[in-house]
C-alpha positions in Angstrom: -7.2 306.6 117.1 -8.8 303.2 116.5 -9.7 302.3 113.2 -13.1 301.0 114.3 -14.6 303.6 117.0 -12.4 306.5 116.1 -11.9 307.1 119.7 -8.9 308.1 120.5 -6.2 305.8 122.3 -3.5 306.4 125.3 -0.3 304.6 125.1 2.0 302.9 127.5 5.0 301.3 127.7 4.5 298.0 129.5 7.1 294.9 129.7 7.2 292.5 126.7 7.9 289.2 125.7 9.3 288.5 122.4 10.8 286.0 120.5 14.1 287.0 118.8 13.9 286.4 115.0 17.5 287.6 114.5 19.0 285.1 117.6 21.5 282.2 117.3 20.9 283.1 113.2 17.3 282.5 113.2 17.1 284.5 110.6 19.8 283.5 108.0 17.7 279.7 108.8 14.3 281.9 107.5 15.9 282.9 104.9 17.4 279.7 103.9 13.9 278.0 104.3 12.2 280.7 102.1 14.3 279.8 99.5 13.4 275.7 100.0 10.1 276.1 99.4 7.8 276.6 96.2 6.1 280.1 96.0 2.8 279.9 93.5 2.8 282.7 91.9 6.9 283.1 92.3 6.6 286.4 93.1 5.7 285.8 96.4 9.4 284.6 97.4 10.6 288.4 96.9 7.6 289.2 99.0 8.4 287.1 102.1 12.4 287.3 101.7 12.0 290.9 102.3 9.7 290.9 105.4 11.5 288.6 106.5 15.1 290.1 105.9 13.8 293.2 107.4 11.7 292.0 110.5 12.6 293.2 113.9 12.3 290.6 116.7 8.4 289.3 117.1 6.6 290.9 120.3 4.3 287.8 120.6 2.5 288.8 124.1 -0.8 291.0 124.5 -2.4 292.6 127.5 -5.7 290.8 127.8 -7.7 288.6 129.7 -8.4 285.9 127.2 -6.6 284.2 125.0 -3.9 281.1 125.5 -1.8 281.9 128.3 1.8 283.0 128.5 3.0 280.0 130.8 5.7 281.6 133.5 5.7 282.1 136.9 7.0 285.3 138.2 9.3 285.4 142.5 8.4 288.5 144.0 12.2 289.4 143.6 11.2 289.7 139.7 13.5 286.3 139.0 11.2 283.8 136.3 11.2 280.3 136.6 12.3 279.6 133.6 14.0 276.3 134.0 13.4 273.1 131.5 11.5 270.8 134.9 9.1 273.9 135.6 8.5 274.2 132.0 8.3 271.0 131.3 5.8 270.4 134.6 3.3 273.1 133.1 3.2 271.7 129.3 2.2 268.2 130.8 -0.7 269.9 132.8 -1.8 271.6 130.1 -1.8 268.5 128.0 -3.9 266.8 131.0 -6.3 269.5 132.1 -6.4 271.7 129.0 -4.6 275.6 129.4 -7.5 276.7 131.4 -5.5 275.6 134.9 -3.8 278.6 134.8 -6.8 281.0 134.7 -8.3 279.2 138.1 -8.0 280.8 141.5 -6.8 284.0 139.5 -5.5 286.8 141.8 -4.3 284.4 144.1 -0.7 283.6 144.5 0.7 279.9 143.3 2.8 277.8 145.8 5.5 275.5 145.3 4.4 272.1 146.4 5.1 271.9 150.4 5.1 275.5 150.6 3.0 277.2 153.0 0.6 280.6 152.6 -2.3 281.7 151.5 -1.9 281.0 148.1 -2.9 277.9 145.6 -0.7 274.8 145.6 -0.2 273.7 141.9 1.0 269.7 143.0 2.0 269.3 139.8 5.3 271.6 139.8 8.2 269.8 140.2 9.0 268.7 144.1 11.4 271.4 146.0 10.7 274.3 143.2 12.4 277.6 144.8 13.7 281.0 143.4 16.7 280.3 141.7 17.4 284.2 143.5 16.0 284.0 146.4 14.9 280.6 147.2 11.3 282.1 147.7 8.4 279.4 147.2 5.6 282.1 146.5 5.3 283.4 142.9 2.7 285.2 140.5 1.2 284.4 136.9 2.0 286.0 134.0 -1.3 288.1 133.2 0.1 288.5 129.4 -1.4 286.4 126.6 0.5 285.1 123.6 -0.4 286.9 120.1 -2.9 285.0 118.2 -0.2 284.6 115.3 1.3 282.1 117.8 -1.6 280.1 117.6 -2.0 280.3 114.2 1.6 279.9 113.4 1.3 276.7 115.4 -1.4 275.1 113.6 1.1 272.8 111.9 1.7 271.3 115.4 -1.5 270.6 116.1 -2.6 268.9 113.0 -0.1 267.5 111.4 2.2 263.9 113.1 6.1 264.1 112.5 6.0 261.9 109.3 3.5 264.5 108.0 5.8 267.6 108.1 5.8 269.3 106.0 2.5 269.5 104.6 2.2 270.1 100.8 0.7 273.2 100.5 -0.5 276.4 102.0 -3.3 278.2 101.1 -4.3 281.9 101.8 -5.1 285.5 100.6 -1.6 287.3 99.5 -2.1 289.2 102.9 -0.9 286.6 104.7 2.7 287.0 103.5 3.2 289.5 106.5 0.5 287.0 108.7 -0.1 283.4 108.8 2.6 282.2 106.4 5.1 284.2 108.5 4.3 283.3 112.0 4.3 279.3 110.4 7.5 280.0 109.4 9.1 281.4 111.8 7.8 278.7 114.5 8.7 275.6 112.8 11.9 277.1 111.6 12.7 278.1 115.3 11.9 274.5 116.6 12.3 271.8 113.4 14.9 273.4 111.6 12.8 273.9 108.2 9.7 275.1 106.7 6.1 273.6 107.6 5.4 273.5 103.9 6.4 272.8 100.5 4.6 274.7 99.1 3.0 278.2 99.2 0.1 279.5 96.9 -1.2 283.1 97.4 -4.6 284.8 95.7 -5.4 288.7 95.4 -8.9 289.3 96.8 -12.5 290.0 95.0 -13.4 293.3 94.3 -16.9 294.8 92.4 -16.5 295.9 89.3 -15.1 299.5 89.4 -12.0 297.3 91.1 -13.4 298.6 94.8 -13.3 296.6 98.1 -16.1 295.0 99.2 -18.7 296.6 102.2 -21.7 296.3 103.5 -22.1 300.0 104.0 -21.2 300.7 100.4 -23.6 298.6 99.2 -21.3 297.0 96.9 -21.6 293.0 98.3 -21.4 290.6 95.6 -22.4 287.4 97.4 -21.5 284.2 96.7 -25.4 282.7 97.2 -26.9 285.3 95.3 -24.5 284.2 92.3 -24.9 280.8 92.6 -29.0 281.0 93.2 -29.1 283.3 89.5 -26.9 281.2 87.8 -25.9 278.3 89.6 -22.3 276.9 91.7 -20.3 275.7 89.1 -20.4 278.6 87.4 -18.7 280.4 90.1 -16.6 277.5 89.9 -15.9 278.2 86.7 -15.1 282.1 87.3 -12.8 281.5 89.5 -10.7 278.9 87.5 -10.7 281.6 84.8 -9.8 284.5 86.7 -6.0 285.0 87.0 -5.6 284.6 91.0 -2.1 286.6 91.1 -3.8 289.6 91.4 -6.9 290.7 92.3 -9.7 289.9 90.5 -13.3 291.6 89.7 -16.9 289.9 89.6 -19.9 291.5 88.1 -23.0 290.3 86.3 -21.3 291.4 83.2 -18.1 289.5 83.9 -20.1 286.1 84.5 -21.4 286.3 81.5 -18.1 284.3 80.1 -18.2 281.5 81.9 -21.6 281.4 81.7 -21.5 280.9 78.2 -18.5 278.6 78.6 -20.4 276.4 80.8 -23.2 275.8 78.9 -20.8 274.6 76.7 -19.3 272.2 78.3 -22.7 271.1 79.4 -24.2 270.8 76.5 -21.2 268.5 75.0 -22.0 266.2 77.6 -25.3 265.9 77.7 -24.6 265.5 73.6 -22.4 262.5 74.6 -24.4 260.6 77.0 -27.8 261.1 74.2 -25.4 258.8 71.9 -24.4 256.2 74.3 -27.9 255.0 74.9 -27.9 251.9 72.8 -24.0 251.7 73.2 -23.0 247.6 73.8 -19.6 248.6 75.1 -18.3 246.8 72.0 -15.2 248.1 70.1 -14.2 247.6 66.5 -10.9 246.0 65.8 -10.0 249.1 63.7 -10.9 252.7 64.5 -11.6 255.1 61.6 -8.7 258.1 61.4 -11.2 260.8 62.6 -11.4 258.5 66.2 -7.7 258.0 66.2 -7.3 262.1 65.7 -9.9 262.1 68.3 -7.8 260.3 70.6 -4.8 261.9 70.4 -6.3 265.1 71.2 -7.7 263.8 74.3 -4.5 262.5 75.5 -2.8 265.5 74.8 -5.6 266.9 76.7 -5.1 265.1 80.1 -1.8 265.3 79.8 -1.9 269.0 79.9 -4.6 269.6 82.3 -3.4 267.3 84.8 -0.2 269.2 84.7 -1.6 272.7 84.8 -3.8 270.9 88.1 -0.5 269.9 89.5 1.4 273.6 88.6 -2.0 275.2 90.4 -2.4 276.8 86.9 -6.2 276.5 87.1 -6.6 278.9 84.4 -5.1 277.4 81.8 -7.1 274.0 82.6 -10.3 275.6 82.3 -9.9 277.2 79.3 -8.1 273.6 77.7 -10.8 271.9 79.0 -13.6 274.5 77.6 -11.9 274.8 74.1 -11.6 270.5 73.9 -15.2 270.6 74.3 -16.4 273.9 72.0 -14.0 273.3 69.0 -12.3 269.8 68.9 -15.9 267.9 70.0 -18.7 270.2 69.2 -17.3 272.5 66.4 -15.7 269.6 64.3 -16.0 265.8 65.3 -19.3 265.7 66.7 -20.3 267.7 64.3 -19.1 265.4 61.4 -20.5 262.2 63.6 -24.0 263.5 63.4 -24.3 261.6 60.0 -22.8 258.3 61.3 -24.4 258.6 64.6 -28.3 258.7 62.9 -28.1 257.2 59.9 -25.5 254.5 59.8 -27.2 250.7 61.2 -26.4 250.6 64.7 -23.9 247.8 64.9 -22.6 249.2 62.0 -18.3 249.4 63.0 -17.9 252.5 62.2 -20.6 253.9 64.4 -19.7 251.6 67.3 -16.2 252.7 67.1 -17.9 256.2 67.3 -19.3 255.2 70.7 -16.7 253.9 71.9 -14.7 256.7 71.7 -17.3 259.0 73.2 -17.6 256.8 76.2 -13.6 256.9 76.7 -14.2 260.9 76.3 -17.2 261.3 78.2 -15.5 259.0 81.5 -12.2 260.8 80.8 -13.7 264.5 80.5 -15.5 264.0 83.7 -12.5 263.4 85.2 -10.7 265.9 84.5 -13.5 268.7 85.0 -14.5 267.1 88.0 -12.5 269.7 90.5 -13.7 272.9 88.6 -17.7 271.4 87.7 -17.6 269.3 90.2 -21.6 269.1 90.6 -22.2 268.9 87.1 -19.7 266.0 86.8 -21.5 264.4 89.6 -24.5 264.8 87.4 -23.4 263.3 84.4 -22.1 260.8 86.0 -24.9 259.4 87.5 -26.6 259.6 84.4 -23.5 257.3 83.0 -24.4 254.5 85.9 -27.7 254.3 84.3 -25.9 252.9 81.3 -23.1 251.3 83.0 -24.3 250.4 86.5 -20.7 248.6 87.3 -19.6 252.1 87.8 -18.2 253.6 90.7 -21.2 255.5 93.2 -19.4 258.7 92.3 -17.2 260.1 89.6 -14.6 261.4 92.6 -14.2 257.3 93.4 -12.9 256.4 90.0 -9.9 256.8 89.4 -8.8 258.8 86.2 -7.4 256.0 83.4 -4.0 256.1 82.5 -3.6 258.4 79.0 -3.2 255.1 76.5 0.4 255.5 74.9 -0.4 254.0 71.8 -3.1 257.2 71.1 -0.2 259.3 70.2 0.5 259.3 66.6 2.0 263.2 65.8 1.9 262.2 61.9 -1.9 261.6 62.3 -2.2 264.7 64.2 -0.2 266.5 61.0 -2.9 265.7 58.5 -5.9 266.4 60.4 -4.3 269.6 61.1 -4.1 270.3 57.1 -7.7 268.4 57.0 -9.1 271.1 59.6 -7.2 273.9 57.3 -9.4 272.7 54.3 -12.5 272.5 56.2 -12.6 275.9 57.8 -11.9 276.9 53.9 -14.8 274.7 52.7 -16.9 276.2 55.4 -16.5 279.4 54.5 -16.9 278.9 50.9 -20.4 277.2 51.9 -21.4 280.6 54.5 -20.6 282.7 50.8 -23.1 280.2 48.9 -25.6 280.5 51.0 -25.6 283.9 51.9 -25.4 284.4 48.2 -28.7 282.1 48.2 -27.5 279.8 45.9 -27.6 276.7 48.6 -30.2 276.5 51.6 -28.3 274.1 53.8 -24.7 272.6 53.0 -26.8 269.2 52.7 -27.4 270.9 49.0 -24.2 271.4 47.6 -21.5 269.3 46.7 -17.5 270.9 47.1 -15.0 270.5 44.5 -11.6 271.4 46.0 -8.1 271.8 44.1 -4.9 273.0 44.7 -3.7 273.4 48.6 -2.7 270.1 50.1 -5.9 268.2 49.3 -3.8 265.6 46.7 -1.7 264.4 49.9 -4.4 263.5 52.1 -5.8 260.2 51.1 -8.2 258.2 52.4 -10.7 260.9 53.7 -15.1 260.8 53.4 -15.1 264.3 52.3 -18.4 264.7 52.5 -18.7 263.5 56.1 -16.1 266.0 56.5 -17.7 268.9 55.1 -21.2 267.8 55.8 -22.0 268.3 52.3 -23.9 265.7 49.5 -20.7 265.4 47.4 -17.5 266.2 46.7 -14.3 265.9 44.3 -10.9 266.3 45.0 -9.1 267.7 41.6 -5.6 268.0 43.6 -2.9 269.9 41.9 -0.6 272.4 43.0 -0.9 275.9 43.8 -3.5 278.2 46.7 -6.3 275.9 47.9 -9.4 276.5 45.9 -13.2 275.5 47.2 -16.1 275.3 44.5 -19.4 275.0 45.8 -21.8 273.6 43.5 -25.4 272.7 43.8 -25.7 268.2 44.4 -26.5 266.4 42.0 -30.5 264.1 42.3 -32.7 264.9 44.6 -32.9 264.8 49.0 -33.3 261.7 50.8 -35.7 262.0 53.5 -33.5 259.9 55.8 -30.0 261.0 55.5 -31.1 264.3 53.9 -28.5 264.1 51.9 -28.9 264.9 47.9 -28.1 261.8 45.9 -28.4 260.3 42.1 -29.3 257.3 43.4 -33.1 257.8 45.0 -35.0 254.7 44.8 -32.1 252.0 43.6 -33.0 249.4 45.7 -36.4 247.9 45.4 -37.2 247.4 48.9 -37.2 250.9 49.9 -38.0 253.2 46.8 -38.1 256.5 48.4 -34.3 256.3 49.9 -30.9 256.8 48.8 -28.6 253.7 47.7 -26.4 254.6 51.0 -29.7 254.3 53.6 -31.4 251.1 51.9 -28.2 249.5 52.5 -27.9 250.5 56.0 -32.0 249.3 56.9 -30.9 246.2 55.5 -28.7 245.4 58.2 -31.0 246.1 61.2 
């Protein structure tokens, strides 16, 4: 019965064409070029191996009346003229006139050139073209079309030159193991000798979210517009990085609420970035502070990664690098120490314009790399950039991604601030205890005396940009790291907000801390 109608269908045996997959060893070849080529995930080798291990010989003709003709002509005797000049005669007409030649005058016979009857004279065959049986000069069309999978299978042929082949990469639903992947195959195997591609990635199909197919007359249509009108296109971009594409994968309102709350993320880090680069000069300090130099070796571990995961297809693991670089490394911890720098330091102050400087490198650097994921709201930052930096490219996908700086690596710096990051999260804590307990308001109003833990082997630290606290002592020692949270000393500055000892120390601006009036007097 057909699947469609349900009607039921008569059979018949009718005559064939097919293309031998198992002739002159075309199939040890297949097998050969399966095992030549990069399956993404790997899993699809087995798939295609087998089917292809197993196949019977292709039957690549179909009784219709459209579709790309089945070029042979047929002697009353039943004897094809299958010779390389006839062949050859009808390729180079259909390369002139298009394959539609062979549907004009149909029902009528086709004569050899010379030949007389009542049939249609094709010129073009090769001069003195007779039965190779019977030496007739009268013959009939093939009425048979080839499979569509020839066509398809062909593709390569049509759109790719010699020096071309073979392309990098397929692309298509895991169906297509039995389908288009296949019939390519088998084609250029059968007339190049190898594979069409290098590589081969394969993705499992959307379903709702009880895991069902998707159909109109169940109702069940999750469309891709009616996503990206509630919530936006990238972050349908971004579900689809995330979602695991080996299998197949569910959408529902309540599975986009992930990376719709990653995405804002992301967003809001760069929109965080390009608020601080407004006054930037584009200078940069001689020396950079050790939270920048962390800073920058995360980010180069960062592209280093990501463009490898791009280059491996592992989209997943890209996104989620890319979403945790900006949720913890810039929003949960550096920018969130910079805030202090950022508004109260004087603005040519080093320290803040090595601050810039490296938010520009990670703001031009993160677009970048989130550029084929976001891709509209890297567009959109960037053109906020060029209003800073008008020298800029028109687009952030024509600048080329820089070249992840060598000299950014330093795993010893990297060591510390991992043992810095262990006492802050500790600090932290402490802090949530003292003010849940009530006895700070904001961490602005205590001052942290730490002991014990590795705080004696890290030198050279601003503890309380660190912690975001007024003050803080390190005791050292040996032993489990201990956090003291104590009310600051003085009383709040209205600028920094920070509680100092020092309010009003310098004559020229009574109501601030020691720290601010210095910085006003270098604006």
């Amino acid at each position: 019965h057909c699947w469609r109608c349900k009607n039921p269908i008569a059979f018949r045996a009718t005559e064939q064409w097919f293309l031998g997959v198992g002739h002159e060893g075309l199939r040890a070849k297949l097998l050969q070029a399966v095992d030549e080529v990069e399956w993404i995930p790997a899993e699809g080798k087995a798939r295609i191996s087998a089917m292809v291990a197993g196949r019977p010989d292709w039957c690549i003709s179909r009784q219709r009346v459209w579709g790309t003709p089945i070029p042979i002509l047929t002697c009353p005797c039943r004897k094809r003229l299958d010779s390389d000049e006839v062949l050859k005669s009808l390729v180079e007409e259909s390369a002139k006139n298009g394959a539609g030649f062979w549907f004009e005058n149909w029902g009528r016979k086709i004569l050899a050139p010379g030949a007389k009857g009542d049939g249609v004279e094709w010129g073009f065959l090769p001069k003195g073209t007779k039965c190779s049986a019977c030496q007739g000069t009268e013959f009939t069309r093939e009425t048979d079309i080839l499979d569509v999978w020839v066509d398809s299978g062909a593709s390569w042929l049509a759109v790719l030159s010699e020096d071309q082949r073979p392309c990098d990469l397929y692309l298509e639903g895991s169906d297509q193991h039995r389908g288009w992947f296949q019939s390519s195959l088998v084609l250029s195997v059968a007339i190049t000798g190898r594979a069409p591609y290098k590589s081969v990635l394969t993705h499992g199909f959307v379903l709702d979210a009880q895991g069902r197919a998707m159909h109109k007359s169940a109702g069940n249509v999750v469309g891709p517009q009616e996503v990206i009108g509630k919530l936006g296109a990238d972050v349908l971009r971004l579900w689809v990085a995330f979602s695991d594409y080996g299998d197949d994968i569910r959408i529902s309102d309540k599975l986009l609420e992930v990376p719709t709350d990653a995405y804002r993320r992301v967003r809001n880090t760069l929109r965080y970035l390009l608020g601080n680069l407004s006054d930037y000069d584009g200078s940069r300090p001689a020396e950079l502070p050790e939270l920048e130099r962390w800073v920058l070796h995360r980010l180069a571990g960062l592209q280093e990664a990501v463009l490898e995961d791009y280059r491996k297809f592992r989209y997943r693991l890209a996104a989620r690098s890319l979403v945790d670089f900006c949720a913890q490394d810039l929003s949960a911890h550096y920018l969130d120490v910079l805030k202090d720098r950022l508004y109260t330091f004087a603005p040519n102050h080093p320290e803040r314009r090595a601050a810039q400087w490296v938010m520009r490198e990670v703001l031009v650097r993160l677009l970048g790399l989130i550029s084929p994921i976001l891709s509209f709201t890297a567009e959109e930052a960037w053109q906020e950039l060029r209003k800073l930096e008008p020298s800029r490219p028109e687009s952030v996908f024509l600048e080329d991604l820089p070249a992840v700086d060598a000299s950014w690596k330093d795993d010893a710096l990297a060591a510390k601030w991992e043992k810095v990051q262990a006492v802050r999260e500790a600090a932290l804590k402490a802090l949530e205890e003292a003010r849940a307990a009530r006895r700070i308001g904001s961490s602005l109003q205590a001052k942290v005396v730490l002991s014990g833990g590795e705080t004696g082997n890290l030198p050279g630290l601003s503890w309380p940009e660190i912690l975001l606290v007024s003050g803080a002592q390190v005791r050292g020692g040996t032993g489990e790291l201990k956090v003291e949270v104590l009310a600051a000393d003085g009383a709040k500055c209205p600028r920094c907000w920070r509680w100092q000892a020092d309010i009003g120390s310098a004559p020229a601006h009574p109501e601030l801390c020691g720290r601010c009036a210095s910085h006003l007097s270098h604006v």
